[in-house]
C-alpha positions in Angstrom: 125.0 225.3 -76.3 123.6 221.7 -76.6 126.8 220.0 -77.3 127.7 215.7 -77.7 130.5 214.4 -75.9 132.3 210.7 -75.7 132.3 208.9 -72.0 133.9 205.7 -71.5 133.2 203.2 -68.3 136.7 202.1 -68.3 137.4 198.2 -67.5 137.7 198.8 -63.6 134.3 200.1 -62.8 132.7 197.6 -65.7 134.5 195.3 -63.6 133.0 196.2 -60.5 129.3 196.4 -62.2 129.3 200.2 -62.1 128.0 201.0 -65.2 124.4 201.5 -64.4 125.2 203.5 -61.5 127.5 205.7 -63.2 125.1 206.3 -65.9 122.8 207.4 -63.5 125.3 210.1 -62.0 125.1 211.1 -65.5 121.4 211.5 -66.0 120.8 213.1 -62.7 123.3 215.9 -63.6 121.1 217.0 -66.9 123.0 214.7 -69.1 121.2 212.2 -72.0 122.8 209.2 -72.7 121.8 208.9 -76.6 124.1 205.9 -77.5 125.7 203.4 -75.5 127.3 200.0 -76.2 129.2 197.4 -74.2 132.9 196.9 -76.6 136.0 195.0 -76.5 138.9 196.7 -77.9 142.3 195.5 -78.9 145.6 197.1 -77.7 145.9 197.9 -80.9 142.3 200.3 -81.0 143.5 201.4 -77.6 146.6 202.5 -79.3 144.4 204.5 -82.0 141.8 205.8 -79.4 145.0 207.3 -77.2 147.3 208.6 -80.5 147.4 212.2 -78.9 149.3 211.0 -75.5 151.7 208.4 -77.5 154.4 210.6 -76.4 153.7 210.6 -73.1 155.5 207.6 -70.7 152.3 206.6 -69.4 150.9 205.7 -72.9 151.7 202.0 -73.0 150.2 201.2 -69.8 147.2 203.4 -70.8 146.5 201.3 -73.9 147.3 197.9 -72.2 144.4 198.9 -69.4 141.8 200.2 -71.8 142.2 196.8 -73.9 142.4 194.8 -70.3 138.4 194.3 -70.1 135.0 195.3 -71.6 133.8 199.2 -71.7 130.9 201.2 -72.0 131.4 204.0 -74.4 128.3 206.2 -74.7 127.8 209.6 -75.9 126.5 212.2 -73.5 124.5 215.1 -74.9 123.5 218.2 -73.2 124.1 221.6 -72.6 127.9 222.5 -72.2 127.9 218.6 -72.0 131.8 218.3 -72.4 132.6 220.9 -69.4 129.7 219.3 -67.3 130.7 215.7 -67.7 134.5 216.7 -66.8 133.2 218.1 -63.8 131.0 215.1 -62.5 134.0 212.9 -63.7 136.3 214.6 -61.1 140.2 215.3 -60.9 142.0 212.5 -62.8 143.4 211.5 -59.4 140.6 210.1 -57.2 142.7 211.6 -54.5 142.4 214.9 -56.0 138.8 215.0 -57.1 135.7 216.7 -55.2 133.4 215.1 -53.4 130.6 213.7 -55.1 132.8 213.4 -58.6 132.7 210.2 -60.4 136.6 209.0 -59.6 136.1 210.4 -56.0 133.2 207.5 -55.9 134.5 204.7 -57.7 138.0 205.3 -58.8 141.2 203.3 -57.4 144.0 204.8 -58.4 145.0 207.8 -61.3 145.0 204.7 -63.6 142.3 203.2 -62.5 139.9 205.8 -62.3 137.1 204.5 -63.9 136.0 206.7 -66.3 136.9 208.8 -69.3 135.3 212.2 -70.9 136.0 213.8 -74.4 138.2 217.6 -73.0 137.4 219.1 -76.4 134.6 219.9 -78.7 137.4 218.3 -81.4 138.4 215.8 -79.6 134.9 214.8 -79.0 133.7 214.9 -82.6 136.7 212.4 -83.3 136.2 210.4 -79.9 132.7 209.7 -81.3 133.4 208.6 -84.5 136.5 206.3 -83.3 133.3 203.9 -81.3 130.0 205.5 -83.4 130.9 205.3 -87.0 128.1 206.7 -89.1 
């Protein structure tokens, strides 16, 4: 099933220039990139974008980091595109993930592992509209 899917170049790997690279890991794996922008957010939009983990201790420091630096949000279409970009994203931990995976390559640490993926076909849909409002 052709599905749409948010992806986010989180501040780190912007940081580091990684964002043509990483779309390319993207493209290579049978992904289309059909949107993408360069943003700013506030803590407060972080705060909006991350509302489901609010409850979770990490959530502060999650927001603060996403509002730390510019992103690249882009949506990612293809088939079984929410599954398939998880997998070439890796483990969160860049410890954890496979070789070849996204945060093995480029991320620093479980908070700074340079990229984020939409895990649900509802979460997607709203991931979207939160940075691609129609």
């Amino acid at each position: 099933m052709i599905e749409k899917t948010l992806s986010i170049i989180k501040p780190d790997a912007v940081e580091r220039e990684l964002g043509d690279s990483i779309k390319k890991i993207f493209l290579n794996n049978g992904l289309n990139i059909s949107k993408s922008k360069k943003v700013k957010i506030t803590k407060q939009e972080a705060s909006e974008f991350y509302k489901v983990h609010e409850t979770k201790p990490f959530y502060e420091e999650l927001c603060a980091y996403l509002s730390s630096g510019p992103i690249i949000v882009m949506i990612l279409e293809g088939e079984n595109a929410i599954l398939k970009n998880r997998e070439i994203m890796g483990a969160t931990n860049p410890k954890d993930a496979a070789e070849g995976t996204i945060r093995k390559l480029y991320g620093i640490s479980i908070d700074k592992n340079s990229v984020h993926g939409s895990d649900s076909l509802d979460n997607a849909t709203k991931e979207i509209n939160f940075f691609f409002k129609n």
